[in-house]
C-alpha positions as CSV (number, residue, x, y, z in Angstrom):
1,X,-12.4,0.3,22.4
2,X,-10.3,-2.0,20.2
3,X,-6.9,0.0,18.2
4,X,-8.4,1.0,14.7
5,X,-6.7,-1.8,12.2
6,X,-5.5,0.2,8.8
7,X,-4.4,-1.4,5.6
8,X,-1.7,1.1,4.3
9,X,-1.1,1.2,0.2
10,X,1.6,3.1,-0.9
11,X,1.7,4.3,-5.1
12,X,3.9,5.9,-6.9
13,X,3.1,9.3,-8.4
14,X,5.0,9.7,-10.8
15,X,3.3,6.9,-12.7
16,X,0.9,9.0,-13.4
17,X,2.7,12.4,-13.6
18,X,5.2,11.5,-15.3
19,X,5.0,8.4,-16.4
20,X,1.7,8.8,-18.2
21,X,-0.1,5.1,-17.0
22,X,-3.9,6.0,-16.6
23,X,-6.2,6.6,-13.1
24,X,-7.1,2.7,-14.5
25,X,-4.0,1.2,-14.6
26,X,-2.9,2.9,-11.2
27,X,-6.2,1.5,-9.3
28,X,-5.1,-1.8,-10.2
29,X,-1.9,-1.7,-8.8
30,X,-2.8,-0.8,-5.6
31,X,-6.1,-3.2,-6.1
32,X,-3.3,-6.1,-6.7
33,X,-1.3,-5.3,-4.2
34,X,-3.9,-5.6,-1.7
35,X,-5.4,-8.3,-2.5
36,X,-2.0,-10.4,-2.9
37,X,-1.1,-9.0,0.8
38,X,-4.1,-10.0,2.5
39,X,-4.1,-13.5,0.8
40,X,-0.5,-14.2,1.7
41,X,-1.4,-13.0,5.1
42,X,-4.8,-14.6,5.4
43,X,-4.0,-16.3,9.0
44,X,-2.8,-13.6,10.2
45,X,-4.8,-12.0,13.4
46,X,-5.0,-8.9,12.7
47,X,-6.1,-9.9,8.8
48,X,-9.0,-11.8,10.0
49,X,-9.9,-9.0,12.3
50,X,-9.8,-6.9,9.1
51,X,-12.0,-8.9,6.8
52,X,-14.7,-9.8,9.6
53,X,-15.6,-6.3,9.1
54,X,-15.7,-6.2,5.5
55,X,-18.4,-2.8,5.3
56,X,-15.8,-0.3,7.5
57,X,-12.5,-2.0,6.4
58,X,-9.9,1.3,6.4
59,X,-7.4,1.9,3.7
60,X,-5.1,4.8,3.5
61,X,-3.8,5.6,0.2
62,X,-0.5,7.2,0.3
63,X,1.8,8.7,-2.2
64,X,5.0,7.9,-2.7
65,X,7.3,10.3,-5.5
66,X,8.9,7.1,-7.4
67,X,10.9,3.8,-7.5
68,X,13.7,4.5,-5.7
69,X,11.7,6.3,-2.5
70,X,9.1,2.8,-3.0
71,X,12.2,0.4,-2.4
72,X,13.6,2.8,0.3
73,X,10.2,1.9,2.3
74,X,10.0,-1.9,1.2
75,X,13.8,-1.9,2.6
76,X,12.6,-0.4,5.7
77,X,9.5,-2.4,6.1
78,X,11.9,-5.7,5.9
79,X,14.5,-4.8,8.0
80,X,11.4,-3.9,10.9
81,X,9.6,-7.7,10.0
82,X,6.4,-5.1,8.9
83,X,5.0,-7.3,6.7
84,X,4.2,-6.1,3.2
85,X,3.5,-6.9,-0.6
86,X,5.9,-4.9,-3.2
87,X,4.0,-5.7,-6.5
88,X,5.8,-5.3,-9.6
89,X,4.0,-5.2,-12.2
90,X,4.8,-7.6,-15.0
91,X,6.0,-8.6,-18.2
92,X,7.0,-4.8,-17.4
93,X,9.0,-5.6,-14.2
94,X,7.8,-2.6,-12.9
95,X,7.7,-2.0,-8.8
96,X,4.6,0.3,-8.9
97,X,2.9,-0.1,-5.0
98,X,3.1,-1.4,-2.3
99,X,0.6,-2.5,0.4
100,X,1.1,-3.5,4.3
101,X,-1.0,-6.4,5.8
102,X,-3.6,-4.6,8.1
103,X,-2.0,-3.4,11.2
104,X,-3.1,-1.6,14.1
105,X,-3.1,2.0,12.8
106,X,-0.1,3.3,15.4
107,X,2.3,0.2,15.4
108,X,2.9,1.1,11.7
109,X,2.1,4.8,11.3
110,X,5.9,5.6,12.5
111,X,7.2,3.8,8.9
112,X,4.8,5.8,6.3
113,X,3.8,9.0,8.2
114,X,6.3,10.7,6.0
115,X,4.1,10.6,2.8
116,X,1.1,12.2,2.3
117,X,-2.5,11.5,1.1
118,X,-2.5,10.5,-2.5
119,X,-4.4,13.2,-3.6
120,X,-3.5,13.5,-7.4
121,X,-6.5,14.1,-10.0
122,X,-6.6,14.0,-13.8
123,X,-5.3,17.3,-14.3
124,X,-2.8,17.5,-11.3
């Protein structure tokens, strides 16, 4: 059996929480930021791989608490060559998510195990 290839997205919280952007406006970033990663990385193996499979494509959907923890990833990302998409979100100039091409699930898990599920609901 073939390693299970994951797309990770990683959004900040406290857009949301704190910031008061809607469920909307949050969806998008992480839509934006997957879609920009997988089209940069379109010839990518495991990316093909990925989108050959289009009806049991995995995502996992992470939380991160806010800017500064978001850059501390993309920082670590870079300086492991894990190749990722920070999107920041514009005319705002906003870094809201983040999304790593698809990956075998445990060559990456090691760099976002940290951060939980994003779990957050309307009221939370």
């Amino acid at each position: 059996m073939s390693a299970t290839i994951v797309q990770y997205v990683l959004l900040r919280s406290d857009l949301l929480k704190e910031l008061g952007w809607s469920i909307g406006a949050l969806v998008a970033q992480a839509c934006h930021a997957s879609t920009a990663v997988l089209h940069l990385y379109k010839d990518d193996e495991c990316t093909i791989q990925y989108l050959n499979d289009l009806d049991n494509m995995h995502k996992v959907v992470l939380e991160v608490p806010d800017e500064a923890s978001l850059k501390k990833v993309a920082n670590k990302l870079e300086e492991n060559s894990i190749a990722h998409k920070l999107w920041i979100e514009q005319p705002e100039n906003i870094p809201t998510c983040l999304a790593l091409k698809p990956y075998p699930k445990e060559e990456v898990k090691k760099f976002v195990g940290k951060f939980k599920l994003y779990k957050a609901t309307m009221g939370s």
